[in-house]
N, C-alpha and C positions, 0 to 999 in steps of 0.2 A: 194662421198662414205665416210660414216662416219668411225673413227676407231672401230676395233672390238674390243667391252669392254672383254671379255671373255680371248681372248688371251693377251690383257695389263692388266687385275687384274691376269691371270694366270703366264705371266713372272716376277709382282711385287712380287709375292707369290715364283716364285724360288727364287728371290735374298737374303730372309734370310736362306735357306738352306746352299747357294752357299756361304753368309757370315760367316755363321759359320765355315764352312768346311774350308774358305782360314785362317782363324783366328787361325786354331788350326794349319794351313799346317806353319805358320809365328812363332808362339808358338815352331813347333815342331825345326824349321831352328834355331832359337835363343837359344833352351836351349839342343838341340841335346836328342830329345825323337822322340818315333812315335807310338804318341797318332790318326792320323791317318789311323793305321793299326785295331784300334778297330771297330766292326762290325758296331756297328750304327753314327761313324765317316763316317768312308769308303762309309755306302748309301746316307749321304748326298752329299758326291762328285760325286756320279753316277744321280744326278736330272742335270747332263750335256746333258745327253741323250735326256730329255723332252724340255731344253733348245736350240737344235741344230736342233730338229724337229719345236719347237716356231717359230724361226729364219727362215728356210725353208719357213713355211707359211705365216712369214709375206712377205718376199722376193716377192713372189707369190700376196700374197694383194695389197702390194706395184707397184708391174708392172700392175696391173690392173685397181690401179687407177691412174698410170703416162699412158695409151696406148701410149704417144704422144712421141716424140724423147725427150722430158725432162728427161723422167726415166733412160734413158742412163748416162745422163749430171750426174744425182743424185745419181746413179749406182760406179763413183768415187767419193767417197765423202774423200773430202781433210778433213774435220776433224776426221773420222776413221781411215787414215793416220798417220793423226797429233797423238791423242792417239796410236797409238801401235807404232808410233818413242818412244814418251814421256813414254809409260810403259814398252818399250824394254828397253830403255837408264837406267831407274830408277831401273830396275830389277837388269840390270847388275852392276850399283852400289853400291847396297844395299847387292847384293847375286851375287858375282862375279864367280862363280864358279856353277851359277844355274840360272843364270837368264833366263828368257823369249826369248825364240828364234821362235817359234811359236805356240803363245797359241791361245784363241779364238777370240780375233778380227781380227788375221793374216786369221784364217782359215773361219771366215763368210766373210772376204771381198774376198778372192780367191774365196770361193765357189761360191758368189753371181755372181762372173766376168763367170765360168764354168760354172755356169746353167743357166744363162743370154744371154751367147754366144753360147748354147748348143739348136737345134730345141727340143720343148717340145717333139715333137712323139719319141726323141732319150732318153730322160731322163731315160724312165725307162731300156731299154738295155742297157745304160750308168749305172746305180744304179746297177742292176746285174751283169754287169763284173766285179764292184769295190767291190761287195758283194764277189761275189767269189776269185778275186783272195785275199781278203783280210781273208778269208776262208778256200781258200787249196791253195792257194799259200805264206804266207805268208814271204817268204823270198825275195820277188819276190821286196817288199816296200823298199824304199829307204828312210833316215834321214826324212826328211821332211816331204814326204809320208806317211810314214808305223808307225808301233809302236817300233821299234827296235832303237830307238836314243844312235848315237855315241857321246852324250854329255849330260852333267843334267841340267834337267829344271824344274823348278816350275811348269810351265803350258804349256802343249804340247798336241794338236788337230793334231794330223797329216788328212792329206786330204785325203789320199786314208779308210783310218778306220775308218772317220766320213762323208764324203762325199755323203752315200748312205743314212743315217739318212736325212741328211738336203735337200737332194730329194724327198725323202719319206715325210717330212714337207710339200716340196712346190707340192708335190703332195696331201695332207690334205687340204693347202689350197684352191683347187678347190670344196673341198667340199660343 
């Protein structure tokens, strides 16, 4: 199965969004501004949303064309490890007081492990209890989970708020 051109010229196409928007988020940390609260700042940091459904369906492509026990094996990949030691550790250097405690590669490799280890026919009951309680329960999310972080970060994907997005992805890519 060949790659899907569509969705790799689609995710090369967020990464200048997503660059500019970290550019000014580094701008705003070094000269103590927030130029990221400006309207057309602020929607380029929301192309996370497009980016966390991308990731869903490749997840989805990707087990489709491992069927065999390999996509397991590939499933932990020690070098998305290795970077988010290497961008957590770097974070916390550079922005001591803000660094990276779980930004987006913490949160596609948990998810990947959750909807990997999850039967598909659960996913989407899985996707609507995390929809709702992320909905009318919101208090219910915990640091990691939820969006209510007892600490500041740079970059923070909590798993119960984005979770149902990158279901919804890997539900796309059945299509």
């Amino acid at each position: 199965m060949p790659r899907n051109l569509f969705i790799d010229s689609f995710r090369g196409l967020l990464f200048f969004p997503m660059l500019i928007f970290h550019m000014v988020i580094f701008y705003d940390l070094k000269y103590n501004t927030n130029n990221t609260s400006i309207s057309y700042i602020s929607v380029l940091g929301n192309v996370r949303t497009l980016y966390i459904l991308l990731a869903g369906a490749s997840l989805y492509l990707h087990k489709k064309k491992h069927k065999d026990k390999s996509f397991e094996k590939k499933l932990f990949n020690k070098k998305m490890l290795l970077a988010m030691i290497v961008i957590t550790a770097m974070s916390h250097y550079l922005y001591p007081s803000q660094g990276i405690k779980f930004g987006i590669l913490h949160f596609i490799f948990l998810a990947s492990l959750v909807v990997c280890g999850t039967n598909d026919n659960h996913l989407l009951y899985l996707s609507l209890t995390l929809f709702a309680i992320k909905h009318l329960l919101p208090n219910l999310q915990s640091t990691i989970l939820g969006p209510q972080p007892l600490y500041a970060s740079i970059d923070l994907f909590p798993l119960l708020s984005n979770l149902s997005l990158f279901i919804g992805g890997y539900q796309m890519g059945k299509l």
